[in-house]
BAKOL-534047 format. One line per 10 residues: number of its first residue (from 1); for each residue x negated, y negated, z negated of N, C-alpha, C, O. Coordinates in Angstrom, 2 decimals. Layout:
NUM) X/Y/Z/X/Y/Z/X/Y/Z/X/Y/Z; ...;
END
This chain:
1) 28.55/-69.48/-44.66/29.39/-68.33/-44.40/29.92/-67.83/-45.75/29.05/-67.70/-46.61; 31.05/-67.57/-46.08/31.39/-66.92/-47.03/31.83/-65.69/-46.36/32.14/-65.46/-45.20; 31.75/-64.74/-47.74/32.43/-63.65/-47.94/33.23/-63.21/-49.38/32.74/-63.24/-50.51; 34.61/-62.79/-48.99/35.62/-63.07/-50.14/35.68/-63.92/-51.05/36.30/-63.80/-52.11; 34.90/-65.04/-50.60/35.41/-66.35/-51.60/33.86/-66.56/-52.21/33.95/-67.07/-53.32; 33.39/-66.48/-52.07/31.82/-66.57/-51.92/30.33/-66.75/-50.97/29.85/-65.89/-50.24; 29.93/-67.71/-51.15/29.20/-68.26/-49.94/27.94/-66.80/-50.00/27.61/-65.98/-50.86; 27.60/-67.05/-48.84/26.60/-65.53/-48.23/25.38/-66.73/-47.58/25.78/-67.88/-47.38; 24.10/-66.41/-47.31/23.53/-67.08/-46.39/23.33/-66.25/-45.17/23.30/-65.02/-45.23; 23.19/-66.86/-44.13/23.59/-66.08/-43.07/22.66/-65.18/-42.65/23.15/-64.13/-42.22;
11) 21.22/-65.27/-42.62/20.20/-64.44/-42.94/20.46/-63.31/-43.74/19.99/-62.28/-43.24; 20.88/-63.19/-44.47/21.19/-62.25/-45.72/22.16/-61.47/-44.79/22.03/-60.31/-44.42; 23.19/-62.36/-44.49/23.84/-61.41/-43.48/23.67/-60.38/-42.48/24.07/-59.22/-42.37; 22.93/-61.19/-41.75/22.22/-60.13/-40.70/21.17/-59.12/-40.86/20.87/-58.14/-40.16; 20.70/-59.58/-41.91/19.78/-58.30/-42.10/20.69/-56.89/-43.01/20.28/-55.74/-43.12; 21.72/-57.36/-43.44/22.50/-56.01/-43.81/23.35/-55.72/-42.29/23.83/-54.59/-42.11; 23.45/-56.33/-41.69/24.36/-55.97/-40.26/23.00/-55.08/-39.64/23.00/-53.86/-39.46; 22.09/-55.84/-39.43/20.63/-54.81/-38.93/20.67/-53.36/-39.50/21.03/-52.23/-39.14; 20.14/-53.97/-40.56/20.48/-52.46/-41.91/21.14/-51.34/-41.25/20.45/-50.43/-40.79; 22.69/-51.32/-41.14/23.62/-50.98/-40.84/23.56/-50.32/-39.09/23.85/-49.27/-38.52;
21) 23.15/-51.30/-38.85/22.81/-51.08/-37.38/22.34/-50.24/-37.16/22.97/-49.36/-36.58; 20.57/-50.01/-37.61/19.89/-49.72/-37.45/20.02/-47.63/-38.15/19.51/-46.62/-37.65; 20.74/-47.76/-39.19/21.10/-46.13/-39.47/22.35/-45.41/-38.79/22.70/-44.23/-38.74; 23.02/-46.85/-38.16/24.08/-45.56/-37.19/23.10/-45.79/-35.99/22.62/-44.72/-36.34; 22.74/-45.97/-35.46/22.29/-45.85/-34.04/20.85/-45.15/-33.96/20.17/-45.67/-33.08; 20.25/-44.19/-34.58/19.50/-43.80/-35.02/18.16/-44.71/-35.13/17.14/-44.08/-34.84; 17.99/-45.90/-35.46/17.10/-46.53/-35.47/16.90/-47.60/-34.08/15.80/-48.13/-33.90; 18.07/-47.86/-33.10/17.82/-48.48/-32.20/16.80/-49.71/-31.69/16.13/-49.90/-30.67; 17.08/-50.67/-33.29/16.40/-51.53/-33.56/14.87/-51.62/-33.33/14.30/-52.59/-32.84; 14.19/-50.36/-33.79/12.74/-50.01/-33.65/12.34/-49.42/-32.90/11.11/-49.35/-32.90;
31) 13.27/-48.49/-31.59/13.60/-48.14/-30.80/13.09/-49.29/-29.41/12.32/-49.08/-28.48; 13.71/-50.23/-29.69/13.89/-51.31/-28.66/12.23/-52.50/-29.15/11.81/-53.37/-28.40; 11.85/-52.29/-30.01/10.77/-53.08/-30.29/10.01/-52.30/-29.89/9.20/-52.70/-29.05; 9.96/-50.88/-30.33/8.55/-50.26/-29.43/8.38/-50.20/-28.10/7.34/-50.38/-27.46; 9.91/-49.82/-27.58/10.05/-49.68/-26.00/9.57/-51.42/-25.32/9.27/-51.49/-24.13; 9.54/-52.52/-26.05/9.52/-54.10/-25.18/7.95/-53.97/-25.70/7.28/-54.50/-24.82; 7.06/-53.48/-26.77/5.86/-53.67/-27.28/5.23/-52.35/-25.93/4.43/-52.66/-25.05; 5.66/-51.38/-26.04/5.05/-50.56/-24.92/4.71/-51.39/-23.54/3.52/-51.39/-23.21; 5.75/-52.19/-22.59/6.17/-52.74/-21.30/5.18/-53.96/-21.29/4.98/-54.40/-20.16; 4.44/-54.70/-22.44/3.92/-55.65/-22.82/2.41/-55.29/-22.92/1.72/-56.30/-22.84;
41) 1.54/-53.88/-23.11/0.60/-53.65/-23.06/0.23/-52.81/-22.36/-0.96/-52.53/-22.44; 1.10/-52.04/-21.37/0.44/-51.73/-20.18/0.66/-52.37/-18.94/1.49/-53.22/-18.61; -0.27/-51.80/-18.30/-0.70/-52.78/-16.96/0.24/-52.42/-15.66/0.89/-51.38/-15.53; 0.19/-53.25/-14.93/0.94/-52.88/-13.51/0.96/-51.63/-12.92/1.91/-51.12/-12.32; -0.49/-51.03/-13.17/-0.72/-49.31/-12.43/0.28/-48.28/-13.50/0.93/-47.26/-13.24; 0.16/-48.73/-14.28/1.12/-47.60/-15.37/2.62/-48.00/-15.45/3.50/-47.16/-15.61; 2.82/-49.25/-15.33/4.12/-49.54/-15.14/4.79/-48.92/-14.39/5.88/-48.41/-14.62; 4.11/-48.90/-13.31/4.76/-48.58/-11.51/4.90/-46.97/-11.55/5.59/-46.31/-10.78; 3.96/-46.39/-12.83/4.30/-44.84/-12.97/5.30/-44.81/-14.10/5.37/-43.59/-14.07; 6.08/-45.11/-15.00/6.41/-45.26/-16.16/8.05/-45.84/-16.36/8.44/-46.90/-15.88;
51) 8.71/-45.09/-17.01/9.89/-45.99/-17.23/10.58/-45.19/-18.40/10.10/-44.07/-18.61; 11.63/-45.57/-19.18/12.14/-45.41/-20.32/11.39/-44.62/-21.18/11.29/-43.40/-21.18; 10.82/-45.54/-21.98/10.20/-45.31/-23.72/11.08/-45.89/-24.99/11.54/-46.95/-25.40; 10.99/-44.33/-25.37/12.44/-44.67/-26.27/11.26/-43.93/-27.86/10.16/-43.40/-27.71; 11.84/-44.11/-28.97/11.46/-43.59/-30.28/12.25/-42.53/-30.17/13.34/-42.42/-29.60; 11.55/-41.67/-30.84/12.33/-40.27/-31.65/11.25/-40.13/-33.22/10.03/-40.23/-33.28; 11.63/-40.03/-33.66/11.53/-39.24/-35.29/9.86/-40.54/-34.97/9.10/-40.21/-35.88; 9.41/-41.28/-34.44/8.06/-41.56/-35.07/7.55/-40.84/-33.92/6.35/-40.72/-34.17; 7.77/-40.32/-32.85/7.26/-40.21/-31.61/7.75/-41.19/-30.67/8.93/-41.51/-30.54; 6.78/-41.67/-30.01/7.27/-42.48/-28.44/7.63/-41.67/-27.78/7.54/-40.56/-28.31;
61) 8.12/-41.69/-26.55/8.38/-40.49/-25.61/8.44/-41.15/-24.57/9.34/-41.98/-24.69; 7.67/-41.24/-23.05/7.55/-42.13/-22.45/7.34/-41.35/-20.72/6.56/-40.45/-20.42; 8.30/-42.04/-19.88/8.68/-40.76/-19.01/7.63/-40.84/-17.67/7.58/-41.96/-17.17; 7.12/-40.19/-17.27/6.00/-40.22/-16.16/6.44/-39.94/-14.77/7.52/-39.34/-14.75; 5.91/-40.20/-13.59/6.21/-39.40/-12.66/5.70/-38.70/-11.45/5.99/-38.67/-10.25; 4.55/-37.98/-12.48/4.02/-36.87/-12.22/3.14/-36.12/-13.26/2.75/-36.57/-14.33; 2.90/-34.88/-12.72/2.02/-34.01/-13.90/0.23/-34.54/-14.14/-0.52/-34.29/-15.09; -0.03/-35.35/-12.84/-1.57/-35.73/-13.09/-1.26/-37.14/-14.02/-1.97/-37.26/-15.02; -0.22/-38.22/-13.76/0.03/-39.15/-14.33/0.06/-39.19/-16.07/-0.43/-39.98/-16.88; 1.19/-37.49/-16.26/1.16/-37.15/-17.87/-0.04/-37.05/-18.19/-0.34/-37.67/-19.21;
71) -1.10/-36.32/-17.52/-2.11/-35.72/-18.21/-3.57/-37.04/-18.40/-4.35/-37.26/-19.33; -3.43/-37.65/-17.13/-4.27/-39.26/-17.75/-3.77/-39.95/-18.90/-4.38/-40.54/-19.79; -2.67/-39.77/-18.72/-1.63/-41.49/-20.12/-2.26/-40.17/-21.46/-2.84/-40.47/-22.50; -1.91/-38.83/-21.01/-1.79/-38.28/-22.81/-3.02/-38.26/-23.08/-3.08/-38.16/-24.31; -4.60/-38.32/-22.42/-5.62/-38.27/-22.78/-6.02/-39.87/-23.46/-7.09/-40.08/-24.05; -5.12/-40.73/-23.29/-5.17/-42.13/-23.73/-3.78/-42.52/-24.70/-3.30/-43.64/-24.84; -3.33/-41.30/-25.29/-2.44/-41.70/-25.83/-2.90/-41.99/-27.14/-2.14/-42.77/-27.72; -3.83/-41.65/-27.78/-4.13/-42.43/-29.26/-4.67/-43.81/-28.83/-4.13/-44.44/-29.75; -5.15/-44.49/-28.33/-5.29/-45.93/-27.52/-3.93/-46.62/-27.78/-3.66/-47.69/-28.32; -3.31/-45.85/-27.32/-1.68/-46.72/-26.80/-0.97/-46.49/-27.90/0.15/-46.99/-27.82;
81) -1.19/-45.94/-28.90/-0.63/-45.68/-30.08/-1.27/-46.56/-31.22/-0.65/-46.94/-32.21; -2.25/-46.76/-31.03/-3.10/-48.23/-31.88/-2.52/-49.53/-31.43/-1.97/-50.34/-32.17; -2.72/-49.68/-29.89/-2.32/-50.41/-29.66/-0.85/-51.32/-29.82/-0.68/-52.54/-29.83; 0.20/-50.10/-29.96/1.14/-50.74/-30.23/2.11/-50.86/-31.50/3.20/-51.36/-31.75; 0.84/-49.90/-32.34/1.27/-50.71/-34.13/0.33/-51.90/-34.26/0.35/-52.49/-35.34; -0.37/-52.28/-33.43/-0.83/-53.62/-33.88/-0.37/-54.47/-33.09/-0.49/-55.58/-33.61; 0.17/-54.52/-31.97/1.32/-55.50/-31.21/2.70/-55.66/-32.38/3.11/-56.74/-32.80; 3.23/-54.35/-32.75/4.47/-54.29/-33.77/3.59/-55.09/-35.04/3.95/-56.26/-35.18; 2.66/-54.69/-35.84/2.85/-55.21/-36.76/2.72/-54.40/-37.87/2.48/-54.78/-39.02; 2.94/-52.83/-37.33/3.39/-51.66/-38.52/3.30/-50.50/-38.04/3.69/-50.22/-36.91;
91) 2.77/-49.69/-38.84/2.57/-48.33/-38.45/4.28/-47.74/-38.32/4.93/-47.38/-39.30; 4.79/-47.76/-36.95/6.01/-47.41/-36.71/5.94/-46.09/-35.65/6.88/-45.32/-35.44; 4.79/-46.03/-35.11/4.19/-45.29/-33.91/3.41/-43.84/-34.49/2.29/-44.13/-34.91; 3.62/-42.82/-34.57/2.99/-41.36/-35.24/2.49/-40.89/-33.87/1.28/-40.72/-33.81; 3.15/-40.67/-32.86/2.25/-40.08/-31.93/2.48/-40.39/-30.54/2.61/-41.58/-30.80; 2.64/-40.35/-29.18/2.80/-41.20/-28.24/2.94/-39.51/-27.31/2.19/-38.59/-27.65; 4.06/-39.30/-26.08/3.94/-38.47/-25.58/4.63/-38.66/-24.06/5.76/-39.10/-23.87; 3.61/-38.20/-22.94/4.73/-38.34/-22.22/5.01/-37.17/-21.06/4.23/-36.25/-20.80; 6.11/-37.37/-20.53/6.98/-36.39/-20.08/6.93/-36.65/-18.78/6.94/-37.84/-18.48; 6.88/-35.72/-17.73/7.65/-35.41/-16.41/8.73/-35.86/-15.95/9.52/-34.93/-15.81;
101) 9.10/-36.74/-15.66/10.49/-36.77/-14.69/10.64/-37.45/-13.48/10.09/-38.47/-13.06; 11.94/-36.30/-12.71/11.78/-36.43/-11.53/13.26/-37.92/-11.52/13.87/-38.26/-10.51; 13.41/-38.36/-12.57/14.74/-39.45/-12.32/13.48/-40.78/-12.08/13.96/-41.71/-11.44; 11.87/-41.01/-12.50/10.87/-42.11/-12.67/10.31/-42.25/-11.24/9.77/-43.19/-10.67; 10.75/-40.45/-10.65/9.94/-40.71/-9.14/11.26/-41.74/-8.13/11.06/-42.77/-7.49; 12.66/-40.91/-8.35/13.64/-41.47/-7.72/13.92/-42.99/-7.82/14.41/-43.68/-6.93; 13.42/-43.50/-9.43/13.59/-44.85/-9.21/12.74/-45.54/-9.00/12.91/-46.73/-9.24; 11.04/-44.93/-8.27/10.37/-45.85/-7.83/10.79/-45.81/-6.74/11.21/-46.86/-6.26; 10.84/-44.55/-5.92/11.23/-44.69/-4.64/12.69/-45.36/-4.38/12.78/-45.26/-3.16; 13.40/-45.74/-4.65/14.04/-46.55/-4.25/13.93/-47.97/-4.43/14.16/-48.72/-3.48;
111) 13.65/-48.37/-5.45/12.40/-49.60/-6.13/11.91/-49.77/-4.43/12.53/-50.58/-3.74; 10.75/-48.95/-3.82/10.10/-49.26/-2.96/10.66/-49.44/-1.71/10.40/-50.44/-1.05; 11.50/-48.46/-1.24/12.44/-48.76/-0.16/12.98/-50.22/0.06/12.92/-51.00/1.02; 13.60/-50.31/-1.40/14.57/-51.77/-1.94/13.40/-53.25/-1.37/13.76/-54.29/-0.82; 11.97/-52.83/-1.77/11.18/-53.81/-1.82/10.73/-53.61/-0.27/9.89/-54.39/0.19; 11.25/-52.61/0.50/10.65/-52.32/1.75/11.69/-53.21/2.68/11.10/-54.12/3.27; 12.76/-53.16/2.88/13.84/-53.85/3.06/13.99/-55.26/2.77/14.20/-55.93/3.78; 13.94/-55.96/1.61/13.16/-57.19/1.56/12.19/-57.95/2.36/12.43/-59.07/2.80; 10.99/-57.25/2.54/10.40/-57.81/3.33/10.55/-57.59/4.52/10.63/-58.73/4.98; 10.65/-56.92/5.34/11.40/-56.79/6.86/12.03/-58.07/6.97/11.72/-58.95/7.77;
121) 13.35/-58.11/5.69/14.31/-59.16/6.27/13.93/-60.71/5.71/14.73/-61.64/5.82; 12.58/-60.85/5.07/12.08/-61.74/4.56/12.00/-63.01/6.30/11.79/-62.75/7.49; 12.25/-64.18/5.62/11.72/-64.93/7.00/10.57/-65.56/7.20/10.04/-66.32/6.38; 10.14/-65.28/8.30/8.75/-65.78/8.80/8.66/-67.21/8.26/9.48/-68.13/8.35; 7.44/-67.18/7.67/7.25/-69.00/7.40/6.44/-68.86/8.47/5.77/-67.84/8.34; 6.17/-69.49/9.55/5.32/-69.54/10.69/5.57/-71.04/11.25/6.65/-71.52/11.61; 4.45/-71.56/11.24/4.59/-73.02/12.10/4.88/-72.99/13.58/4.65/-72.07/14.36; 5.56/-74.49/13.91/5.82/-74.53/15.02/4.86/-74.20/16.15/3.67/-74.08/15.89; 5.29/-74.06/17.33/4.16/-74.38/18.27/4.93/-75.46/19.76/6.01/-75.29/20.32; 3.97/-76.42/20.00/4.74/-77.24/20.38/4.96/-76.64/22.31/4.28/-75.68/22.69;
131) 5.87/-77.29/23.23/6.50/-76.84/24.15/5.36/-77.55/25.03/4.93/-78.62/24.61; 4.70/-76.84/26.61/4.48/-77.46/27.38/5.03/-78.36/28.06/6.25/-78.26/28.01; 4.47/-79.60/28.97/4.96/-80.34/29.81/6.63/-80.13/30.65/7.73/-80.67/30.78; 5.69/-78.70/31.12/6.69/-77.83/31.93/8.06/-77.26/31.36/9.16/-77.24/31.91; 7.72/-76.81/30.14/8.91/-76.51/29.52/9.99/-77.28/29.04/11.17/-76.97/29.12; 9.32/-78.77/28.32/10.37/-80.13/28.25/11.29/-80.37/29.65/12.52/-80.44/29.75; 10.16/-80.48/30.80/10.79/-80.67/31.81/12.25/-79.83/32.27/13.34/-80.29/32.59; 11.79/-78.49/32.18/12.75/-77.34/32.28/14.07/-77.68/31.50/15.18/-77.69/32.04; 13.84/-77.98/30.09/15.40/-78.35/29.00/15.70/-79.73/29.45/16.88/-80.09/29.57; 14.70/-80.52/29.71/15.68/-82.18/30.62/16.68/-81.77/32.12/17.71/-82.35/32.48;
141) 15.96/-80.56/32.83/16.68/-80.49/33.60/18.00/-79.89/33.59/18.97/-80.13/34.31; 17.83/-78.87/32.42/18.98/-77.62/32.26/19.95/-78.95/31.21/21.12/-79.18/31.54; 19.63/-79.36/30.57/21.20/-80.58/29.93/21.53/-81.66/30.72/22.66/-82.14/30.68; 20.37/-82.22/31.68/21.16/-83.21/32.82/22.67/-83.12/33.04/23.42/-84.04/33.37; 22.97/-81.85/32.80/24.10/-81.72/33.56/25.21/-82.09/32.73/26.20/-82.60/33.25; 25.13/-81.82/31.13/26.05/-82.41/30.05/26.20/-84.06/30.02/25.44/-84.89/29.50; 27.34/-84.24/30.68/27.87/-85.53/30.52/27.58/-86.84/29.82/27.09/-87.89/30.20; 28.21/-86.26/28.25/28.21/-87.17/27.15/26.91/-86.76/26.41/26.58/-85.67/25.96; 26.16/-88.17/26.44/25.37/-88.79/25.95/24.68/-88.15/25.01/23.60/-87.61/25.22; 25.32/-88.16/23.79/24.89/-87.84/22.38/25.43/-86.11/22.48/24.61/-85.38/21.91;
151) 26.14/-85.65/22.84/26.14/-84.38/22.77/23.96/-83.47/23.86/23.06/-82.67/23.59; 24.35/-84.41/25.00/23.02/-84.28/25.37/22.20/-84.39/24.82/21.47/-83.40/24.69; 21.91/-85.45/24.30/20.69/-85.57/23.35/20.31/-84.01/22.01/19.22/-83.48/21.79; 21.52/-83.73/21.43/21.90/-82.89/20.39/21.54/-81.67/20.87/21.01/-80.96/20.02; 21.66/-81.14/22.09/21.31/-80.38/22.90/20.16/-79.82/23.16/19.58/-78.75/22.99; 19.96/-81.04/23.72/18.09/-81.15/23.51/17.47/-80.78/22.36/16.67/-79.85/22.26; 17.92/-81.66/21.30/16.81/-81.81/20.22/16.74/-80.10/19.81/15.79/-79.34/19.65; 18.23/-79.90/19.75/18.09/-78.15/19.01/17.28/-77.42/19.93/16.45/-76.59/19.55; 17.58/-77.80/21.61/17.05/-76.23/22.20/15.22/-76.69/22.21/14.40/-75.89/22.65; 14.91/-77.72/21.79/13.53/-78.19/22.34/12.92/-77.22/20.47/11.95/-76.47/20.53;
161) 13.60/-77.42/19.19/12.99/-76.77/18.26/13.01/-75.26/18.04/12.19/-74.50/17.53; 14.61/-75.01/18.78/14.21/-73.60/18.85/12.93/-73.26/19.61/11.95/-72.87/18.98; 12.90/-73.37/20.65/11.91/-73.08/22.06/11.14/-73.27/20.98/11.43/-72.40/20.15; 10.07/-74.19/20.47/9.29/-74.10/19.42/9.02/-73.53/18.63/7.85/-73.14/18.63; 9.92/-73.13/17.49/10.43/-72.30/16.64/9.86/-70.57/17.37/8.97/-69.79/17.03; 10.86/-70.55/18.42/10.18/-68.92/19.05/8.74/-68.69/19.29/8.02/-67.71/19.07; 8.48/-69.98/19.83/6.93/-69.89/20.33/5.83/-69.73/19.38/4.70/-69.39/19.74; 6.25/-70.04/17.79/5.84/-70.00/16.59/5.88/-68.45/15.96/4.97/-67.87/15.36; 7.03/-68.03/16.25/7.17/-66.33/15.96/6.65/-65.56/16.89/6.36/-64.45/16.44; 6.36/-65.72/18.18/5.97/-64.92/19.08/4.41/-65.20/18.72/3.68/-64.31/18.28;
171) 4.05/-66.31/18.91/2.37/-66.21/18.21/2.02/-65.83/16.65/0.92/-65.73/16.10; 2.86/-65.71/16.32/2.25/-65.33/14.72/2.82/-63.96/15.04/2.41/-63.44/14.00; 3.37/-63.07/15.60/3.58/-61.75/15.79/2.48/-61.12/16.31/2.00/-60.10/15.81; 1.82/-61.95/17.80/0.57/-61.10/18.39/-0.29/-61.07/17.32/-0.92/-60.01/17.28; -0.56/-61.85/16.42/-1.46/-61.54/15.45/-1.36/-60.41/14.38/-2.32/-59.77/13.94; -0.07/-60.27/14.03/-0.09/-59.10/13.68/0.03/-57.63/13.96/0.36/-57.09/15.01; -0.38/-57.01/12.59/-0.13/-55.63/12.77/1.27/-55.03/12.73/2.16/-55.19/11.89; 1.26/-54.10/14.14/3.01/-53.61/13.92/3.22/-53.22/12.55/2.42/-52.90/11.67; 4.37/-53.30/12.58/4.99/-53.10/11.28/5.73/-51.25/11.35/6.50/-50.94/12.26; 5.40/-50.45/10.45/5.79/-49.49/9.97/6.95/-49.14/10.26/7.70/-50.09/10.47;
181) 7.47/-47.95/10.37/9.40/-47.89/10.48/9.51/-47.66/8.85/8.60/-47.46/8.04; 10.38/-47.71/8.73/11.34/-47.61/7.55/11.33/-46.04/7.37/12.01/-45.52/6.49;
END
């Protein structure tokens, strides 16, 4: 890479573009390493309470969503503040705090709805169940009546796997538990 007629190495480069970066955007850079080092050492139960951890001045600030939730994480906030200058690498972390908000409740609950909806429309993996005597008999009699050959046959084969297919969802349904409304 040159610059004005002079070769640069490109490393060199980017770390003054960082540089640069990093004092207009008030520190984004360290910003975004604490916030991916935070998401990386807590667990699923705190996740599912927890969302945007951002830096300020050498504080974390880390948003909760609720007042019993703040008051467990802040009794463990020097923990999580060790923890994640030694994930970083550097004492970048002064104190760890977190906050109330009602935008962490709105986006679980829709999170959950979203994931509620999913599965409803998720499809049954459920094995077949195969057709009685009686029932083959029943679909030989009901396509007798289709003419051509291979359309008959085609006929068959689909309505004989559906019929199966249902008989597969209807028994794996009695087994379960109704399902919840929405």
């Amino acid at each position: 890479m040159t610059k004005r007629g002079r070769q640069v190495y490109l490393g060199t480069s980017l770390q003054g573009v960082m540089g640069r970066l990093g004092r207009k955007s008030g520190d984004g850079a360290v910003s975004a390493r604490v916030s991916t080092a935070w998401m990386e050492i807590v667990g699923p139960a705190v996740k599912g309470h927890t969302t945007g951890a951002f830096m300020k001045e050498g504080v974390l600030i880390v948003y909760v969503d609720s007042p019993a939730w703040a008051t467990e994480l802040s009794a463990m906030s020097e923990r999580y503040r060790g923890a994640l200058n030694e994930k970083i690498g550097e004492e970048l972390v002064r104190e760890v705090r977190f906050s109330v908000s009602r935008k962490v409740v709105d986006q679980h609950r829709i999170a959950l709805a979203e994931q509620e909806v999913d599965d409803f429309y998720k499809e049954d993996d459920v094995p077949s169940v195969a057709l009685t005597p009686i029932e083959i008999a029943q679909i030989e009699a009901s396509v007798s009546v289709i003419e051509d050959e291979e359309l008959r046959e085609a006929v068959y084969r689909a309505t004989v796997r559906d019929l199966e297919w249902k008989k597969g969802i209807a028994q794996h349904s009695s087994r379960e538990e109704p399902r919840q409304g929405l």
